[in-house]
Backbone as JSON, one array per atom type, in Angstrom:
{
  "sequence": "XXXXXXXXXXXXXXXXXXXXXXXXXXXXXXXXXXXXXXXXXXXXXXXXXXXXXXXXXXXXXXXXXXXXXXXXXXXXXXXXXXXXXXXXXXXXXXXXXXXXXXXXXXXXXXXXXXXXXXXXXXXXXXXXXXXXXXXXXXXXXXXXXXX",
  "N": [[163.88, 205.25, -33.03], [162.24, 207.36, -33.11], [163.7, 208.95, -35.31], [162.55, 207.7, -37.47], [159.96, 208.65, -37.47], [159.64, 211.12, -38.62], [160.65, 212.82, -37.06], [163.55, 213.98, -34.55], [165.46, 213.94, -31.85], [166.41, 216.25, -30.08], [169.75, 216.74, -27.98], [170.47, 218.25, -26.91], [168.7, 219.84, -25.66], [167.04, 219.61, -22.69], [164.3, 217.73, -21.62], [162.64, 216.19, -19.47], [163.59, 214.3, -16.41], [163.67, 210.8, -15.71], [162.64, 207.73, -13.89], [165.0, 204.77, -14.77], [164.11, 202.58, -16.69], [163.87, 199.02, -17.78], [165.33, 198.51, -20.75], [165.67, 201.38, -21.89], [167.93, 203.07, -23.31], [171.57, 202.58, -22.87], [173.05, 205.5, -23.66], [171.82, 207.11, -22.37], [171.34, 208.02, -19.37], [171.86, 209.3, -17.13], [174.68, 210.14, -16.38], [176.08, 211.58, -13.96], [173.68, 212.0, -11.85], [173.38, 209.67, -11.66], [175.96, 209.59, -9.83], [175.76, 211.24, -7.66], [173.08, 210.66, -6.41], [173.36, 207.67, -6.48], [170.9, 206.33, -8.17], [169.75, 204.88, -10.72], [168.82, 207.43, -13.55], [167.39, 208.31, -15.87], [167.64, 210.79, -18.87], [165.11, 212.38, -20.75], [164.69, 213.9, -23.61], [163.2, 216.83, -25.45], [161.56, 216.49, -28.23], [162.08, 217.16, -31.69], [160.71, 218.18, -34.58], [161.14, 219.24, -38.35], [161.48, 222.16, -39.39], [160.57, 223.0, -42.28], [160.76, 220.71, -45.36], [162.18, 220.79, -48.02], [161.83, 220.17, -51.55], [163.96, 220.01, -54.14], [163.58, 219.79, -57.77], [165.23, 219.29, -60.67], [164.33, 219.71, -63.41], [166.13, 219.82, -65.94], [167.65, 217.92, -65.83], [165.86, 215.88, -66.71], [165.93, 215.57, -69.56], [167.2, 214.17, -72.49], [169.01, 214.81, -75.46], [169.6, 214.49, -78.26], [172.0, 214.2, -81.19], [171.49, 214.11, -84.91], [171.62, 213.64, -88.29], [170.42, 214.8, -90.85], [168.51, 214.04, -93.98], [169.74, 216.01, -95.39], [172.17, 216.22, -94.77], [172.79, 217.96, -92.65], [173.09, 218.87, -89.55], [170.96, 217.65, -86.8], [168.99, 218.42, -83.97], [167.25, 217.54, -81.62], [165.39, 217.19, -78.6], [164.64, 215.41, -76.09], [161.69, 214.15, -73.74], [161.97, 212.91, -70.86], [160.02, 210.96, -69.69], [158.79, 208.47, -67.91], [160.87, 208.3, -66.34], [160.68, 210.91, -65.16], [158.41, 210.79, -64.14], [158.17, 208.69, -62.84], [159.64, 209.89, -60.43], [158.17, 212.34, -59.59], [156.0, 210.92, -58.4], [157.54, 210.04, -56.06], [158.75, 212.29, -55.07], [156.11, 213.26, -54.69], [154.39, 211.16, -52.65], [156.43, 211.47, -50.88], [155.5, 214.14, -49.7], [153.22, 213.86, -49.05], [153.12, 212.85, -46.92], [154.93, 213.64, -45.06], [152.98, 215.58, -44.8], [151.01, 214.65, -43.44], [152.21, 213.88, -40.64], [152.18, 216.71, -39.77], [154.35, 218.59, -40.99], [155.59, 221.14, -43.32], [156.19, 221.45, -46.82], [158.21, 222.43, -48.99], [158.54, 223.58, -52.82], [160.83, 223.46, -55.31], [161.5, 224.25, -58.14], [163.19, 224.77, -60.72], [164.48, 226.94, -62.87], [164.73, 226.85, -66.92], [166.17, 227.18, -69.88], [163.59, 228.57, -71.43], [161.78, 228.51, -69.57], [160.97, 229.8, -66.8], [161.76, 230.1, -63.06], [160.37, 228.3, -60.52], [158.58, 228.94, -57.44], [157.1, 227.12, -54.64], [156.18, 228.17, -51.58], [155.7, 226.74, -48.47], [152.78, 227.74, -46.48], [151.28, 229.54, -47.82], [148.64, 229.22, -48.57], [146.29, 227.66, -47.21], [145.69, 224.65, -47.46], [148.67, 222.82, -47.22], [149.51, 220.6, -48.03], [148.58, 220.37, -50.4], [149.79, 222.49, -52.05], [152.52, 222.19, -53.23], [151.99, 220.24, -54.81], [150.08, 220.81, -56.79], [151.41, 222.2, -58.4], [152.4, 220.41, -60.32], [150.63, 219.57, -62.63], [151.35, 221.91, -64.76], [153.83, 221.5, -65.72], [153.93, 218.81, -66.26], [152.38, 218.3, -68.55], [153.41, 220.3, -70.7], [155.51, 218.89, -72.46], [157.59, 218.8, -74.73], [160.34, 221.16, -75.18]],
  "CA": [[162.47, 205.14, -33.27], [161.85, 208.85, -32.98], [163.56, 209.37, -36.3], [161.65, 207.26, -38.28], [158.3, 209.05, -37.99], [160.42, 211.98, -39.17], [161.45, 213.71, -35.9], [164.65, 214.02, -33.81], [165.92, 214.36, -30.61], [167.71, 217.01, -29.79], [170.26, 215.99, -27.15], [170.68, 220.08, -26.18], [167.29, 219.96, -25.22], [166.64, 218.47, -22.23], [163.14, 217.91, -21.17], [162.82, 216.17, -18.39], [164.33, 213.16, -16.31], [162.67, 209.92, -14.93], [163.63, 206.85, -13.74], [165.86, 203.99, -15.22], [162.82, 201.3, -17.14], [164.72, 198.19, -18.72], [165.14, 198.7, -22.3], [166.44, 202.13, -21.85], [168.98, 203.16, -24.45], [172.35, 203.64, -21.67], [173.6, 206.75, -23.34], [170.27, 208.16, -21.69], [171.42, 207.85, -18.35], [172.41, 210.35, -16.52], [176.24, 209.47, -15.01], [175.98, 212.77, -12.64], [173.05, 212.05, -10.53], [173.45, 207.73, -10.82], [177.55, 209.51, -8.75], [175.37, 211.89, -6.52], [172.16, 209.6, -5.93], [173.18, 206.26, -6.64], [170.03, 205.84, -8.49], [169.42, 205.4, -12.35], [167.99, 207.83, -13.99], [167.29, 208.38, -17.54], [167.25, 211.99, -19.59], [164.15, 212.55, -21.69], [164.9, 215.08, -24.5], [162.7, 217.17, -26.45], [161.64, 215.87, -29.94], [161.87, 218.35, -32.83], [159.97, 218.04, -36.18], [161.48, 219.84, -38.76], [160.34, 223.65, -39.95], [160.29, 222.6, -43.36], [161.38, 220.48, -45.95], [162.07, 221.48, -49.17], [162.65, 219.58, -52.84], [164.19, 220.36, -55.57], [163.16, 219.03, -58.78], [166.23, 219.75, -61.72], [163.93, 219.07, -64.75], [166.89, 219.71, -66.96], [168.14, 216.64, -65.65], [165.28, 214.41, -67.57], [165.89, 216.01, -70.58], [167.71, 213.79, -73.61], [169.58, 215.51, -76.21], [169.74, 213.51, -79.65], [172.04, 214.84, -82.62], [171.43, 213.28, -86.02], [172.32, 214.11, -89.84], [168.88, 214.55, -91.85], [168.18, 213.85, -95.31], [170.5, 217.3, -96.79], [173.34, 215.99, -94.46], [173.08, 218.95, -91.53], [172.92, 218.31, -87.97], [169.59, 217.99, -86.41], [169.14, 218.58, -82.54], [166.4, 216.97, -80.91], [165.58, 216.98, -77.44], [163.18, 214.77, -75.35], [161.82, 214.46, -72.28], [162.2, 211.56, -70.05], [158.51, 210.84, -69.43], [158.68, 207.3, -67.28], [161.35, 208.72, -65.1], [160.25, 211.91, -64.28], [157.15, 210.54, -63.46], [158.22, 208.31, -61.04], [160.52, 211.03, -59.4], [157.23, 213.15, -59.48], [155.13, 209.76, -57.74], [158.15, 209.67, -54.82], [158.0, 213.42, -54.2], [154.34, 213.59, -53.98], [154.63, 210.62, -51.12], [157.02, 212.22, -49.47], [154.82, 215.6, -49.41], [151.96, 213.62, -48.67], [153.87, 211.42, -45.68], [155.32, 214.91, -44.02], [151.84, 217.02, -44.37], [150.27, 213.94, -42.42], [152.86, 214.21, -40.07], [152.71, 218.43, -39.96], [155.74, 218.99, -41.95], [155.39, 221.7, -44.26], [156.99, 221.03, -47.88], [158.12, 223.71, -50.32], [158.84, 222.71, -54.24], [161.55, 224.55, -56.08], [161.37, 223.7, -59.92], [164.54, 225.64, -61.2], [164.05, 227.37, -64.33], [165.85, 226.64, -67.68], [165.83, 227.57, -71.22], [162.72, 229.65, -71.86], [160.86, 228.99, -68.53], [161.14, 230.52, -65.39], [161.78, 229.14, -61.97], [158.91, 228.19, -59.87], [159.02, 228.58, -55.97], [156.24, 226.6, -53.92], [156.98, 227.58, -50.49], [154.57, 226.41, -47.34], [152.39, 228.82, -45.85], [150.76, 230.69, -49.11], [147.5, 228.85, -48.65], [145.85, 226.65, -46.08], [145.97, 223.55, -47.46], [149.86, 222.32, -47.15], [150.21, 218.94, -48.78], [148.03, 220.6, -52.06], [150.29, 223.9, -52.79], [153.84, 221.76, -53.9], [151.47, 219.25, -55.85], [148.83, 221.87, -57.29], [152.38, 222.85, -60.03], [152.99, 218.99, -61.59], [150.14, 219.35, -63.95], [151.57, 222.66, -65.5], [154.63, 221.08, -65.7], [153.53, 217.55, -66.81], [151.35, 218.67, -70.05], [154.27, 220.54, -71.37], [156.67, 217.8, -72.49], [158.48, 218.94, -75.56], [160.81, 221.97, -75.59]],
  "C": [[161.87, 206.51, -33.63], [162.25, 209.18, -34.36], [162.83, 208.58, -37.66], [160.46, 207.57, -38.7], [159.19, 210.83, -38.11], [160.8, 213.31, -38.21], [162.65, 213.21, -35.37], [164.36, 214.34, -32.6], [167.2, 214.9, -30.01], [168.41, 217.18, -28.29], [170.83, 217.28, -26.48], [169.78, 220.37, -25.65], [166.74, 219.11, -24.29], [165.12, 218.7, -21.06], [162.76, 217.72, -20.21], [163.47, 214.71, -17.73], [163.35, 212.01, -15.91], [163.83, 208.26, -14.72], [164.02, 205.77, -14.85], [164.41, 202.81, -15.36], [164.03, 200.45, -17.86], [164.51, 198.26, -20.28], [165.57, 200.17, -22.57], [167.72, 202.42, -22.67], [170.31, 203.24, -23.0], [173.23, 205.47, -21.87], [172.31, 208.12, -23.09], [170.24, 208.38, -20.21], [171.96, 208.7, -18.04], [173.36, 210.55, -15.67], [175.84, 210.59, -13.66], [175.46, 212.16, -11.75], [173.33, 210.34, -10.09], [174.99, 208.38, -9.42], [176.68, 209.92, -7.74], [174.05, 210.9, -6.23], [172.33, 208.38, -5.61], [171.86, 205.5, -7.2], [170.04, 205.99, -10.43], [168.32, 206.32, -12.4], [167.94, 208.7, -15.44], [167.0, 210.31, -18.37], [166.68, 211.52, -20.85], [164.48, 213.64, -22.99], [163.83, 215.32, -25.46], [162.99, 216.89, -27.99], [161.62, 217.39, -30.86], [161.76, 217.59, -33.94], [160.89, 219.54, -37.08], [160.93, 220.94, -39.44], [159.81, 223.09, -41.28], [161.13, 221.64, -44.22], [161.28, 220.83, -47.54], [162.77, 220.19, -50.4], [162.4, 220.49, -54.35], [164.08, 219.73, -57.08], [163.99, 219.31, -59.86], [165.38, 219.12, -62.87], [165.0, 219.4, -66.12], [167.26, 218.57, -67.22], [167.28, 215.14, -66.69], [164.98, 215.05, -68.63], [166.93, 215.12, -71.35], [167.92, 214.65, -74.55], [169.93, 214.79, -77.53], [170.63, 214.41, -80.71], [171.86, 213.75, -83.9], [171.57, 214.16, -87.36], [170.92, 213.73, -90.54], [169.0, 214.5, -93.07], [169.71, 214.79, -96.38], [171.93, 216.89, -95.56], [173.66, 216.72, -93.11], [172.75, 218.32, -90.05], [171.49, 218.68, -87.03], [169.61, 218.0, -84.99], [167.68, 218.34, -82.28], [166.52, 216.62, -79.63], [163.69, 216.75, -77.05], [162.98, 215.05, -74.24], [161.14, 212.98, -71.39], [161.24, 211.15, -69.36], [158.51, 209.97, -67.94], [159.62, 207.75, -65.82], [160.85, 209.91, -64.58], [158.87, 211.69, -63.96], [156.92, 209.48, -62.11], [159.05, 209.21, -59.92], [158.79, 211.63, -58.83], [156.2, 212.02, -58.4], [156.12, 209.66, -56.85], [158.27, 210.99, -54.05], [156.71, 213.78, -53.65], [153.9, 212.93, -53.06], [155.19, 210.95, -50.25], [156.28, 213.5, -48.93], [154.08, 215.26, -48.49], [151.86, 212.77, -47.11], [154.05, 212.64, -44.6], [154.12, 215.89, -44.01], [150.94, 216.1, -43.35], [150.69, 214.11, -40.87], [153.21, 215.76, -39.39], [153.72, 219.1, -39.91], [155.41, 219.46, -42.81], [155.97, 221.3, -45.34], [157.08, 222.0, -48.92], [158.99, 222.38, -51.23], [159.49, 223.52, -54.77], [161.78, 223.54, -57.49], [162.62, 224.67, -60.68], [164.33, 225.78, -62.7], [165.07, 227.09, -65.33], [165.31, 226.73, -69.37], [164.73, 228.75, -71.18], [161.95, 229.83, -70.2], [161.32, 229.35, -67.2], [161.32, 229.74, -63.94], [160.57, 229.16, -61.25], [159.35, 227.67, -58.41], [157.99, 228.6, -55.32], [156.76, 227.05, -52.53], [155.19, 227.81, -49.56], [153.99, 227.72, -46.73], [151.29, 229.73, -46.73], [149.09, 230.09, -48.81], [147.36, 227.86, -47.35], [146.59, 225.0, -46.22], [147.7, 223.09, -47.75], [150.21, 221.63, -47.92], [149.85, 219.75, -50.52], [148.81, 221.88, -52.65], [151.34, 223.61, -53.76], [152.8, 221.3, -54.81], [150.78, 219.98, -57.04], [150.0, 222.25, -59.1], [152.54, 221.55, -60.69], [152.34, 219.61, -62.96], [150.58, 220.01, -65.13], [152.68, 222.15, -66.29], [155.23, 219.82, -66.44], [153.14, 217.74, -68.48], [152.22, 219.6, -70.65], [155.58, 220.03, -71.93], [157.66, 218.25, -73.44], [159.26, 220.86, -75.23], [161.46, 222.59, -76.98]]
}
């Protein structure tokens, strides 16, 4: 249950104990004290949220590459850019940003540079607002479609 709202429980970390409630997972039980007490009793463990998460976005990857033979016979090179998909990639990162800044999970954006442009590194912390620093780079990103 704990990892579903995007924390863990780290099982090195132990917080504190209490007694044995039905529904109890049993590898929460604590064999030791049930030998020395004879009583159940359950270990609690500290949750941990993660420092950050980070995505990577490979926009090389929704790039198409076309050759074709034009009019004088030579080889033409055309390259697209994969609009529909990288826009839903771009609509499942920006939920996930927007899912872990609700949650207070920072989110850095690494955009990996290629051909002429440069790499671009979002990381958490640079500004207040969290969820808006990864998102704040699509548009630049978006409105430049052709290489």
């Amino acid at each position: 249950m704990a990892c579903s709202r995007g924390q863990t429980e780290d099982i090195t970390l132990l917080k504190s104990s209490r007694p044995y409630e039905p529904g109890d997972p049993v590898r929460r039980i604590n064999w030791r004290l049930l030998a020395r007490c004879g009583r159940l009793i359950v270990n609690v463990y500290e949750s941990v949220l993660p420092a950050c998460a980070a995505f990577v976005l490979d926009l090389e990857s929704f790039r198409r590459v076309e050759e074709r033979k034009n009019a004088n016979n030579q080889t033409v090179v055309e390259r697209f850019l994969r609009e529909k998909k990288l826009e839903g990639m771009i609509s499942l990162i920006a939920s996930c940003i927007t899912a872990l800044a609700q949650r207070g999970v920072p989110a850095a954006l690494v955009l990996p540079g290629y051909g002429a442009r440069q790499p671009v590194f979002c990381m958490p912390g640079e500004r207040q607002d969290q969820q808006a620093e990864p998102m704040e780079l699509w548009p630049c990103w978006i409105t430049r479609r052709r290489t």
